[in-house]
C-alpha positions as YAML, in Angstrom:
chain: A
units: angstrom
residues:
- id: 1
  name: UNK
  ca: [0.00, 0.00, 0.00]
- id: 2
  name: UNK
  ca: [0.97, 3.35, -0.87]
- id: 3
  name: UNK
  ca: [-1.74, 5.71, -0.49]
- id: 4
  name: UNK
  ca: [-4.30, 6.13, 2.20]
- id: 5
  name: UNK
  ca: [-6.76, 8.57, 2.14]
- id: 6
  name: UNK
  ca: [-9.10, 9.14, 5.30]
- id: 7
  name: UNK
  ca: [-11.69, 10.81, 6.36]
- id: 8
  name: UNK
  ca: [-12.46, 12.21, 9.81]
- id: 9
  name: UNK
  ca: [-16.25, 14.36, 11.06]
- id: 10
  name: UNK
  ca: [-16.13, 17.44, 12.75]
- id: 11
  name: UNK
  ca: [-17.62, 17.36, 16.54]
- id: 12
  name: UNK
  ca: [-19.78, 19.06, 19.15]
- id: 13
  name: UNK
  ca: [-18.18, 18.97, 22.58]
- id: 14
  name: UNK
  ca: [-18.84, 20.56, 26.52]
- id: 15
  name: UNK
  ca: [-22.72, 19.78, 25.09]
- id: 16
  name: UNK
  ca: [-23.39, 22.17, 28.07]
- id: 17
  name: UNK
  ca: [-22.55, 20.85, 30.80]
- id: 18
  name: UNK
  ca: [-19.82, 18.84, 29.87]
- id: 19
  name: UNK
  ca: [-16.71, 20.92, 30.07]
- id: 20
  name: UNK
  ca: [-13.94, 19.05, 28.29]
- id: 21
  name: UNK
  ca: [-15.66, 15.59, 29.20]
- id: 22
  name: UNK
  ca: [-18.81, 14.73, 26.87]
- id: 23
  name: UNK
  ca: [-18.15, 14.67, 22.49]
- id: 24
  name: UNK
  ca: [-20.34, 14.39, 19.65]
- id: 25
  name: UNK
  ca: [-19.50, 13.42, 16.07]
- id: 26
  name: UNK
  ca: [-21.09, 15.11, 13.36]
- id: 27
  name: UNK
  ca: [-22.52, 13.09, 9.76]
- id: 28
  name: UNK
  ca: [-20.03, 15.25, 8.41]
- id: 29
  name: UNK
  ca: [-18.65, 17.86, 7.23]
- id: 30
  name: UNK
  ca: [-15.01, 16.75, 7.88]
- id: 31
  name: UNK
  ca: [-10.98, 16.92, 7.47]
- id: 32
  name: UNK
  ca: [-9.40, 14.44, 4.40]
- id: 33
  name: UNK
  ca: [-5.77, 13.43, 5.17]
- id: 34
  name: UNK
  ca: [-4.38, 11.43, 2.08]
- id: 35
  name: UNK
  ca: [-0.92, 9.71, 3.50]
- id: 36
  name: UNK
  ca: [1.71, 8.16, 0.78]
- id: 37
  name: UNK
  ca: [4.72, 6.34, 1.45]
- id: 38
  name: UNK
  ca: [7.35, 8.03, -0.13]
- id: 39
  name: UNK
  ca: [10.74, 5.73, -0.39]
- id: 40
  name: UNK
  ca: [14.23, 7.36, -0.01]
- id: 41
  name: UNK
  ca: [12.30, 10.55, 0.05]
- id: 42
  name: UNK
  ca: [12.85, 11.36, 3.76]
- id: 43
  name: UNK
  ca: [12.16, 10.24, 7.35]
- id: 44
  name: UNK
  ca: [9.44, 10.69, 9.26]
- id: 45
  name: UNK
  ca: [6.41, 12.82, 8.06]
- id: 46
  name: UNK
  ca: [8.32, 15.34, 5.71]
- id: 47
  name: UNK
  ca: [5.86, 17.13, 3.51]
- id: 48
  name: UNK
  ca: [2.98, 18.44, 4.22]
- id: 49
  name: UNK
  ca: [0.15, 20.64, 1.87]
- id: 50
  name: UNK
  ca: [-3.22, 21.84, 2.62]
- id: 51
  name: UNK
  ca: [-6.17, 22.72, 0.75]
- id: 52
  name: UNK
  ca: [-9.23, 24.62, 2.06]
- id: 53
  name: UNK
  ca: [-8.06, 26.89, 4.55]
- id: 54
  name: UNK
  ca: [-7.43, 30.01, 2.68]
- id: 55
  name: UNK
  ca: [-3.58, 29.54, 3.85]
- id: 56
  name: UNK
  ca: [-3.80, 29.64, 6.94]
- id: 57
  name: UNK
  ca: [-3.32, 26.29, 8.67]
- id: 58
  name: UNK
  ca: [0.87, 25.42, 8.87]
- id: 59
  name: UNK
  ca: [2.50, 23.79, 6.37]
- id: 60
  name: UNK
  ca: [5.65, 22.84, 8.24]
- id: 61
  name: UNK
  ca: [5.03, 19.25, 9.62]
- id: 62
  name: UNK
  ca: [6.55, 20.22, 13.60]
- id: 63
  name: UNK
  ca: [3.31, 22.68, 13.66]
- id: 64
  name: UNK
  ca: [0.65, 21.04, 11.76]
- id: 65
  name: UNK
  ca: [-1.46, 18.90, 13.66]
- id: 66
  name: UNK
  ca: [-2.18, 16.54, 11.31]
- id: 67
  name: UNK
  ca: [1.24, 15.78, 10.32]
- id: 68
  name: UNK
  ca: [2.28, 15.95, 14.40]
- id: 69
  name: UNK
  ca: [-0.54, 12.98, 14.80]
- id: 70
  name: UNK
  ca: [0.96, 11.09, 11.97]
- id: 71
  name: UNK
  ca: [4.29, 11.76, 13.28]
- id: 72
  name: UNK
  ca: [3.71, 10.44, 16.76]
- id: 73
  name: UNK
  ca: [2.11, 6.86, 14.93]
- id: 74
  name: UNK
  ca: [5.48, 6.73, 12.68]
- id: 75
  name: UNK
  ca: [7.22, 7.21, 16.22]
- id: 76
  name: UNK
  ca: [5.23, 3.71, 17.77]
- id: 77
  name: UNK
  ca: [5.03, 1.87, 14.02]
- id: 78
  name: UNK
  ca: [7.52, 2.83, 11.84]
- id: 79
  name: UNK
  ca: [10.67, 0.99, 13.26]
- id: 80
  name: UNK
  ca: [8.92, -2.07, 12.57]
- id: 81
  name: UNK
  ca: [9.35, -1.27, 8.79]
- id: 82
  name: UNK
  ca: [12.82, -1.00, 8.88]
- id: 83
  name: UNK
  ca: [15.41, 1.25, 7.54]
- id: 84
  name: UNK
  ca: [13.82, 5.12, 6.71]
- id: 85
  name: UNK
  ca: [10.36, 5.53, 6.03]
- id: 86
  name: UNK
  ca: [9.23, 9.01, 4.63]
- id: 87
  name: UNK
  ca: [5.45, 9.93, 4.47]
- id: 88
  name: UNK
  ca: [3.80, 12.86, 2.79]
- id: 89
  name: UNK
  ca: [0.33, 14.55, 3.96]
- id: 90
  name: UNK
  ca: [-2.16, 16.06, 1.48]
- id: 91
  name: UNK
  ca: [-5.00, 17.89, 4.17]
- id: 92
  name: UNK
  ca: [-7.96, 19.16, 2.72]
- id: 93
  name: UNK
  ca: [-10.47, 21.19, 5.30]
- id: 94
  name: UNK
  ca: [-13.77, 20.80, 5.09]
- id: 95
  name: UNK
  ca: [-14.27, 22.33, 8.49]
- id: 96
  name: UNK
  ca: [-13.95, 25.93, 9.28]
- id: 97
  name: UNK
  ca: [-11.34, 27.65, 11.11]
- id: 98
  name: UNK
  ca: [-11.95, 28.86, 14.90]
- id: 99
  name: UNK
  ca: [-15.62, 27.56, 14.90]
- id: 100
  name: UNK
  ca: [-16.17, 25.30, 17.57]
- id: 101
  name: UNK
  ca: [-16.59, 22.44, 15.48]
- id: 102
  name: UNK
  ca: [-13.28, 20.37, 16.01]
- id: 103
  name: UNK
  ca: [-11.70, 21.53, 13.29]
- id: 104
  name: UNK
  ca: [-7.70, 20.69, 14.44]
- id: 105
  name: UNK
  ca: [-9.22, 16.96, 16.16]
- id: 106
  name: UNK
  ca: [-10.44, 16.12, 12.90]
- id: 107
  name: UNK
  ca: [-7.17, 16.65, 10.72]
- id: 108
  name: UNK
  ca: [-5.23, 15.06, 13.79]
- id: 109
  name: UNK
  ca: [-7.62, 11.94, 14.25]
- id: 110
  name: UNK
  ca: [-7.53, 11.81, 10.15]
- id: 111
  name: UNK
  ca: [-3.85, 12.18, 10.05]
- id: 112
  name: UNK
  ca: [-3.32, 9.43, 12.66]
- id: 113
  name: UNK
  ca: [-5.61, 6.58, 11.27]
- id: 114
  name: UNK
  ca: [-4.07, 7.72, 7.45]
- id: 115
  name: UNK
  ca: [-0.31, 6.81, 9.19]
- id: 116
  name: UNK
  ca: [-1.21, 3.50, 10.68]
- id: 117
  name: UNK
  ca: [-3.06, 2.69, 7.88]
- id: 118
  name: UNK
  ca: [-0.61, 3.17, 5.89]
- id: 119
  name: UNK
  ca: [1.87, 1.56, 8.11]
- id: 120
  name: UNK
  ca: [-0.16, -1.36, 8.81]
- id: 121
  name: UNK
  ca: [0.25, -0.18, 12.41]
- id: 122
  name: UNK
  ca: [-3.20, -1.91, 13.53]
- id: 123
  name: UNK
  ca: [-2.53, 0.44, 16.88]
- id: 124
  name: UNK
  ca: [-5.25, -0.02, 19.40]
- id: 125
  name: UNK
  ca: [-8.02, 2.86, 20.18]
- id: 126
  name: UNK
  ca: [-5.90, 4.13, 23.17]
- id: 127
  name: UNK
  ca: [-3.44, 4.28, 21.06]
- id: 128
  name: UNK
  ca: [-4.56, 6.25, 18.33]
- id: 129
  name: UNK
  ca: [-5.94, 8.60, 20.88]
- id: 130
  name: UNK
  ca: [-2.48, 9.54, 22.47]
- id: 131
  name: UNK
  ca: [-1.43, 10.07, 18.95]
- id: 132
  name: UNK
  ca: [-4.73, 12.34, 18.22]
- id: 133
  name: UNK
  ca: [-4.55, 14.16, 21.12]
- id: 134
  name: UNK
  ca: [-0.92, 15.09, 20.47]
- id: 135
  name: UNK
  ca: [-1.60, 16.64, 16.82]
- id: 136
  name: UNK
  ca: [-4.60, 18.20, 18.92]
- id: 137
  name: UNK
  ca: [-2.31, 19.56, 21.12]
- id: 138
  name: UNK
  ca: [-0.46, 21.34, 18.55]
- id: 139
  name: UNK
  ca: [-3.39, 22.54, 16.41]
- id: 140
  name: UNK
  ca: [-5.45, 23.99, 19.51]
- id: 141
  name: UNK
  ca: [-2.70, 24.72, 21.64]
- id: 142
  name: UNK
  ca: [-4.56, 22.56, 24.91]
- id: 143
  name: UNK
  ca: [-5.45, 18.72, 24.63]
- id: 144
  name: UNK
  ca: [-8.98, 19.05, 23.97]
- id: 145
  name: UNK
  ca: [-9.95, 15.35, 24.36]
- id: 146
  name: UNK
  ca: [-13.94, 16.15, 24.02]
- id: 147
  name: UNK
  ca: [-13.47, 16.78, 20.11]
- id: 148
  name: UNK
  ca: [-10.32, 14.35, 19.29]
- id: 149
  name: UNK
  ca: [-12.36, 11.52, 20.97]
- id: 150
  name: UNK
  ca: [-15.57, 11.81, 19.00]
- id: 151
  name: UNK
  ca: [-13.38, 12.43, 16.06]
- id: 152
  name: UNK
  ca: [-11.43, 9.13, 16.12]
- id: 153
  name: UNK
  ca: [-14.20, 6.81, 17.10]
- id: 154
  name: UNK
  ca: [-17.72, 8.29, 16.23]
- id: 155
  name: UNK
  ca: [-20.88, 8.17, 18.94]
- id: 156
  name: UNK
  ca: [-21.28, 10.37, 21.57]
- id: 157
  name: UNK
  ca: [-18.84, 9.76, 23.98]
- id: 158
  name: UNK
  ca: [-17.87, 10.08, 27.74]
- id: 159
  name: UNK
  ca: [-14.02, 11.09, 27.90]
- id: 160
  name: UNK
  ca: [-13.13, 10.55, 31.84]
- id: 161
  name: UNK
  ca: [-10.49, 12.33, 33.32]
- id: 162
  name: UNK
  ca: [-6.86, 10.97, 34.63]
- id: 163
  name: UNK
  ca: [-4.47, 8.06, 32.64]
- id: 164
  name: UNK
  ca: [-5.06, 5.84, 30.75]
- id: 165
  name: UNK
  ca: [-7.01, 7.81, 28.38]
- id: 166
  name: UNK
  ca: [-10.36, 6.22, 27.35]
- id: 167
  name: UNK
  ca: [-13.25, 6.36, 25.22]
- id: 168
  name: UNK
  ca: [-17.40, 5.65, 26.65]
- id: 169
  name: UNK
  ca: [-19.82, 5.77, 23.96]
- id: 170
  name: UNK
  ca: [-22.86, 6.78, 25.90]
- id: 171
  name: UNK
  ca: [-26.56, 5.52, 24.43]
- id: 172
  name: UNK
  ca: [-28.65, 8.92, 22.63]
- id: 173
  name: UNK
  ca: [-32.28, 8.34, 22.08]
- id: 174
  name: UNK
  ca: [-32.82, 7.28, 18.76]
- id: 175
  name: UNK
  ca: [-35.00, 10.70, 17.31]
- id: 176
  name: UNK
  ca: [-32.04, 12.53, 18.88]
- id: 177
  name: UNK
  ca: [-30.56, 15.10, 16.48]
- id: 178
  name: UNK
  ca: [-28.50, 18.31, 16.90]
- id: 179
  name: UNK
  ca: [-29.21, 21.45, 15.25]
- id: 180
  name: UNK
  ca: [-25.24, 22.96, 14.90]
- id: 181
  name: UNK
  ca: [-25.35, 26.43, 13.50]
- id: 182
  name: UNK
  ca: [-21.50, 28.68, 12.60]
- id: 183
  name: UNK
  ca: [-22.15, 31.92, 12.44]
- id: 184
  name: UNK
  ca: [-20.02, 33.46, 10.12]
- id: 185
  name: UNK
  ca: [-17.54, 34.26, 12.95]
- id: 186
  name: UNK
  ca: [-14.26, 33.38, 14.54]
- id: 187
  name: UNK
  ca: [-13.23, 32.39, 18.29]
- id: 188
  name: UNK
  ca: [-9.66, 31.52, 18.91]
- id: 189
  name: UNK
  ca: [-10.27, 28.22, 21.20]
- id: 190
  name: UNK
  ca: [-6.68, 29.80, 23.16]
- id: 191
  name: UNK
  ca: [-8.34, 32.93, 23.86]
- id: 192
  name: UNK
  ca: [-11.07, 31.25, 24.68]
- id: 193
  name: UNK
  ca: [-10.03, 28.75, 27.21]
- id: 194
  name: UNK
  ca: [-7.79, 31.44, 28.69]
- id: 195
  name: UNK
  ca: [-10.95, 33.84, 29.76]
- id: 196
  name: UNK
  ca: [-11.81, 30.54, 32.28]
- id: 197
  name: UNK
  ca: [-9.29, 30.76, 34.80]
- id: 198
  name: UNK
  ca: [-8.41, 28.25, 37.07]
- id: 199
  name: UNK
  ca: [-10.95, 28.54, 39.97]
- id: 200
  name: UNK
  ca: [-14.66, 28.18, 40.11]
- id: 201
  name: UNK
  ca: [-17.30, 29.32, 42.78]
- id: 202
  name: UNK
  ca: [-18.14, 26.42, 44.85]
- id: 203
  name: UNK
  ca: [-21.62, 26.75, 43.89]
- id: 204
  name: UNK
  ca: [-21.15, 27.04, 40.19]
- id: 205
  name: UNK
  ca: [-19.70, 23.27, 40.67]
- id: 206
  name: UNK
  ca: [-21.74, 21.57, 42.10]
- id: 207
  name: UNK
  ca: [-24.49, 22.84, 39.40]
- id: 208
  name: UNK
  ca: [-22.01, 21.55, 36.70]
- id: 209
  name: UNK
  ca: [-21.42, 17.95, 38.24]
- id: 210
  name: UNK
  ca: [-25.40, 18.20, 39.02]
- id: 211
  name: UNK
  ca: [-26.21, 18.48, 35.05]
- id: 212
  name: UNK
  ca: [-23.25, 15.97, 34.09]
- id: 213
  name: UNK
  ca: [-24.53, 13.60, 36.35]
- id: 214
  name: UNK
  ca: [-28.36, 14.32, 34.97]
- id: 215
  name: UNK
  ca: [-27.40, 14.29, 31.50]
- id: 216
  name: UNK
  ca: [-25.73, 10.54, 31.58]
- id: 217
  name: UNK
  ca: [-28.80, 10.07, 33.31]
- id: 218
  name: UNK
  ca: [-31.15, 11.82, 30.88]
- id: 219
  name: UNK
  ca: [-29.15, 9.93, 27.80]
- id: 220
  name: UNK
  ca: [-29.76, 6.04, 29.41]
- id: 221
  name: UNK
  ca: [-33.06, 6.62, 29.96]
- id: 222
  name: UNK
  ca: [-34.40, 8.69, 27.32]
- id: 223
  name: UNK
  ca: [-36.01, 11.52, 29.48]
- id: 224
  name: UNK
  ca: [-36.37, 14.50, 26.97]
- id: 225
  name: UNK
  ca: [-36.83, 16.73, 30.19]
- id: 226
  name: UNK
  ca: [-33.95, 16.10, 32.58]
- id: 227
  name: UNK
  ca: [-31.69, 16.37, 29.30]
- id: 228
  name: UNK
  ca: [-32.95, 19.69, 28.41]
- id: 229
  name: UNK
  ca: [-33.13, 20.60, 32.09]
- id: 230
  name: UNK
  ca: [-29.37, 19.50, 32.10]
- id: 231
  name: UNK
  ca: [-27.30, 20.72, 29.14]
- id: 232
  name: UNK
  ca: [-27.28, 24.09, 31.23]
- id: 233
  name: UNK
  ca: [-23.48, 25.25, 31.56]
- id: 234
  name: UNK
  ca: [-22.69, 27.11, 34.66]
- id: 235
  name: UNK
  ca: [-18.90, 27.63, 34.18]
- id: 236
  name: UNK
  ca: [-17.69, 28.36, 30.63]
- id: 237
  name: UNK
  ca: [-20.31, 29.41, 28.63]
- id: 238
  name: UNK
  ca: [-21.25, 32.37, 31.01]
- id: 239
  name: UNK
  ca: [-17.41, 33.33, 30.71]
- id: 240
  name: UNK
  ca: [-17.54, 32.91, 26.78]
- id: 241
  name: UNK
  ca: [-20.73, 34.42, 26.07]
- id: 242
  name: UNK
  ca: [-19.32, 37.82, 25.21]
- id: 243
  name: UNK
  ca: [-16.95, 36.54, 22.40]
- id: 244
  name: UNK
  ca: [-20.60, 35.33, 20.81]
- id: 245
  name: UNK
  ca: [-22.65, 38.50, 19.87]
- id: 246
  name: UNK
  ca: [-26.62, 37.23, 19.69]
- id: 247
  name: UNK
  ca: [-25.74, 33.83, 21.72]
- id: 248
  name: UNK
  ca: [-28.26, 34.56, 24.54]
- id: 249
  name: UNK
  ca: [-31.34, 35.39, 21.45]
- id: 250
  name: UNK
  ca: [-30.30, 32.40, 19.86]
- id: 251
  name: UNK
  ca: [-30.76, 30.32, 22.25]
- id: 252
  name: UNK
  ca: [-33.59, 31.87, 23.14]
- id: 253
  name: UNK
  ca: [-35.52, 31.33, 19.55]
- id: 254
  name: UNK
  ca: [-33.95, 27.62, 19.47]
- id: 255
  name: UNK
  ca: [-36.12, 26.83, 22.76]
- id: 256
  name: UNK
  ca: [-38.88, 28.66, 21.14]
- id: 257
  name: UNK
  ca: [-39.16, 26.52, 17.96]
- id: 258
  name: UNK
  ca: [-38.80, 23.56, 19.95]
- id: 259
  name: UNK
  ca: [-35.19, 22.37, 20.85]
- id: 260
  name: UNK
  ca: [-34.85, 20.37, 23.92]
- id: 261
  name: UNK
  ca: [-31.53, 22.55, 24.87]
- id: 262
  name: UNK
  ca: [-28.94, 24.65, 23.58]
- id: 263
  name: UNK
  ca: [-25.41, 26.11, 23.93]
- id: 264
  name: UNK
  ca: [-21.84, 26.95, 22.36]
- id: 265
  name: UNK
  ca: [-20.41, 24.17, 20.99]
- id: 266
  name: UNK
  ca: [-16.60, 23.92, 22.09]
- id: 267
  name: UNK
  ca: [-15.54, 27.44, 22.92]
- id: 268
  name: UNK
  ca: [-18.08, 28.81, 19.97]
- id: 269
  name: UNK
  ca: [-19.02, 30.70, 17.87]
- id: 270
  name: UNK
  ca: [-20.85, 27.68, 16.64]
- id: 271
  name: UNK
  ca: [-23.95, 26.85, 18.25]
- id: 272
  name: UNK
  ca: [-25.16, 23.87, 18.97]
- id: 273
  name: UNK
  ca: [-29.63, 22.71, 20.10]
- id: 274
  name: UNK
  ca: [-30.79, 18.99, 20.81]
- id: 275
  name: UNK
  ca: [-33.66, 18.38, 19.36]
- id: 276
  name: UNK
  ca: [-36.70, 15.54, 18.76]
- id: 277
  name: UNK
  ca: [-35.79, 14.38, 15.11]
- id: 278
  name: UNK
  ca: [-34.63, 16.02, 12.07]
- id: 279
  name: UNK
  ca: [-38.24, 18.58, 11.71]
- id: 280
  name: UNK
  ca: [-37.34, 19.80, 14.40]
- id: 281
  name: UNK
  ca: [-33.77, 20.28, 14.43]
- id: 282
  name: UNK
  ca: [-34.41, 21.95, 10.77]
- id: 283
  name: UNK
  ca: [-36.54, 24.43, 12.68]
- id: 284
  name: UNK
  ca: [-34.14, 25.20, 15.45]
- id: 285
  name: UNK
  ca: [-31.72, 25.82, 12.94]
- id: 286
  name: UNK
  ca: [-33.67, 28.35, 11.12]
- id: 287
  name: UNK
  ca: [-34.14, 30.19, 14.47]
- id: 288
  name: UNK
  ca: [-30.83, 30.07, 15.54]
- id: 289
  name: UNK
  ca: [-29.57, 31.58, 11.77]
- id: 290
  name: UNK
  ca: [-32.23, 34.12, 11.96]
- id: 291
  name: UNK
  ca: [-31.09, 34.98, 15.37]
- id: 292
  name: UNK
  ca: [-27.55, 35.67, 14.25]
- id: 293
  name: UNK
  ca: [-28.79, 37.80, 11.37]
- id: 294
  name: UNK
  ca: [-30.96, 40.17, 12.91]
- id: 295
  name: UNK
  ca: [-28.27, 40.42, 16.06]
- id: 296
  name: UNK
  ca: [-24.80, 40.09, 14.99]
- id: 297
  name: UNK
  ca: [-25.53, 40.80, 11.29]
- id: 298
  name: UNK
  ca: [-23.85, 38.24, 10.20]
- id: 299
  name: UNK
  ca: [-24.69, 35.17, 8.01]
- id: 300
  name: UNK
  ca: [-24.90, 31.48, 9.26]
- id: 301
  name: UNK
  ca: [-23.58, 28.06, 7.68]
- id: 302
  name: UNK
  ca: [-26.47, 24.95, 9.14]
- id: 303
  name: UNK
  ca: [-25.65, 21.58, 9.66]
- id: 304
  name: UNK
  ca: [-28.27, 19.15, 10.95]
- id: 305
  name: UNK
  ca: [-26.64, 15.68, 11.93]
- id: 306
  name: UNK
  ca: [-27.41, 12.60, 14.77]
- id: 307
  name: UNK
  ca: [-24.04, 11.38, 16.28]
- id: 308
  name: UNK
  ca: [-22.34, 9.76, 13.59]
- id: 309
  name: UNK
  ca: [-21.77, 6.07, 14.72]
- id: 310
  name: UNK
  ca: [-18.26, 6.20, 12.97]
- id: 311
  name: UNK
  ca: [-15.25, 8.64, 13.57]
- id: 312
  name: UNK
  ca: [-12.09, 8.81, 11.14]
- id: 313
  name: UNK
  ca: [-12.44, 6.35, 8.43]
- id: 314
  name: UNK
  ca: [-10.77, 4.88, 5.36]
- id: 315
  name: UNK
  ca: [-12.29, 6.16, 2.56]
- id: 316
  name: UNK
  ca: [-9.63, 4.43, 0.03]
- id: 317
  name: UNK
  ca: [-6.19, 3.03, -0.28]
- id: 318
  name: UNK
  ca: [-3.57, 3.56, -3.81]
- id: 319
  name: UNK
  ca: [-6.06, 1.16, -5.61]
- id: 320
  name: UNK
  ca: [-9.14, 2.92, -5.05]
- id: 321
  name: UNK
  ca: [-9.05, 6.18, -3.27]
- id: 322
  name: UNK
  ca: [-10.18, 7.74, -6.17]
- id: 323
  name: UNK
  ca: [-13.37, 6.18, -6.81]
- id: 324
  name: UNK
  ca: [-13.86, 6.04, -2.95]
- id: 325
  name: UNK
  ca: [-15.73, 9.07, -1.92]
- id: 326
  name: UNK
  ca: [-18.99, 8.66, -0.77]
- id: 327
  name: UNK
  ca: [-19.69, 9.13, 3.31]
- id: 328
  name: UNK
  ca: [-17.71, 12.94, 3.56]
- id: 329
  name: UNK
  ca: [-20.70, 14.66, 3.63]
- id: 330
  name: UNK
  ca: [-23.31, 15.50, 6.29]
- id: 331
  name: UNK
  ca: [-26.65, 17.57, 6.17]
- id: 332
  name: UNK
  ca: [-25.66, 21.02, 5.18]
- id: 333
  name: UNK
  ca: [-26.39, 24.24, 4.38]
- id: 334
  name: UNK
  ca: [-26.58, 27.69, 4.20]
...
């Protein structure tokens, strides 16, 4: 094999309450990595190009997350090869910059799962995470588990705290479908996570493990109410509010056309409302656009997706990565 060419979704995470623990995987859209073995051309990942991103994402593979992913599976795989093995990335975003959709966990989960692909690695989850988390690392500038998690293996998933690091796909109901809406803004997840501090008000905690106790509880046993009563986020979204102008209306209209609960997704601007099936997440969406028009004045991109039961996947290898396209794609729109 000399060419592997992977898809990986983009991701909801906090989901409220959540902070840094709970994950969602999006139908799509998504990050491509294509990863070829390149012989005598180099060691290590050497070459990296990217498509999509208006220029802006790194080129140079020590600061590129994808390639830093890739990099750290070489690191665990490659001496079992022998003698020098040289990859080269191709990265193609599909995912906007600075939105709170996962953007760096999906080129770093894609990157990753193109490498030991490509390797023949057959690393376990765990693994792969480590190596995710580290191309996160670079891309974000924090290890933000709650996207790179949901990127890699699909679902929506529990990521718990402390070593080893480990993935719990928690059950969703099965009408359960996110509105996500990006207002044509940006929100540097750095900045973002910097506003928060280190210290919480005693009270504001026990409200947060409150809700991420209720919303496990809300997810096994299907109760609409305690999950809408629960996605409430009493420590970062307050603090990150201001960085969204027309958060607090559009959350506001979501409720009011139906949505079970709503909040930033990641550090924002995105937006994100749980809904009863797709009707209803198409309305929610609608509001929350609408919202962002008439208060912010800016435009909105829509996507309207259930978890995606699969994370980053092969789309194709050297002998058919061409014709192997179908599955990059989620519900969306303008």
């Amino acid at each position: 094999m000399s060419e592997v060419r992977v898809f990986a979704p983009g991701s909801v995470s906090n989901i409220g309450c959540g902070y840094d623990v709970f994950g969602m995987a999006l139908e799509g859209p998504g990050d491509v990595v294509t990863a070829r073995l390149v012989e005598d051309g180099g060691e290590g990942v050497f070459s990296v190009s990217v498509s999509g991103d208006g220029g802006r994402v790194p080129t140079d593979p020590a600061r590129n997350c994808a390639a830093v992913a890739a990099q750290a599976v070489l690191d665990r795989v490659g001496a079992g090869r022998g003698g020098r093995v040289g990859v080269a990335l191709d990265v193609r975003k599909g995912l906007p910059l600075a939105a709170g959709l996962g953007g760096s966990a999906a080129s770093a989960a894609a990157g990753a799962v193109a490498a030991d692909a490509l390797l023949g690695g057959g690393l376990d989850q765990t693994t792969l995470l480590e190596c995710v988390v580290a191309g996160e690392r670079q891309g974000s500038g924090a290890s933000h588990i709650d996207n790179a998690a949901p990127a890699l293996a699909g679902g929506f998933v529990l990521v718990p705290p402390g070593k080893p690091l480990r993935i719990v796909r928690l059950p969703t109901p099965v009408d359960f479908v996110a509105a996500v809406v990006r207002p044509h803004l940006e929100v540097e997840t750095a900045k973002a996570r910097a506003l928060l501090g280190e210290a919480i008000a005693l009270s504001a905690g026990i409200r947060q493990w409150g809700n991420t106790a209720g919303l496990v509880a809300g997810l096994y046993q299907e109760d609409w109410e305690l999950l809408g009563r629960c996605i409430d986020d009493a420590v970062a979204e307050p603090v990150r509010a201001r960085l969204v102008p027309g958060l607090e209306e559009a959350k506001r209209r979501a409720l009011a056309a139906g949505a079970v609960g709503a909040g930033l997704s990641g550090s924002g601007p995105s937006v994100f409302a749980i809904c009863r099936g797709r009707s209803a997440a198409r309305e929610a969406a609608r509001a929350i656009a609408d919202a962002f028009r008439s208060e912010a004045g800016v435009d909105a991109d829509v996507i309207v997706s259930p978890p995606s039961p699969t994370g980053a996947r092969v789309l194709g290898t050297s002998a058919s990565t061409r014709a192997a396209t179908a599955g990059t794609g989620g519900s969306v729109g303008g």
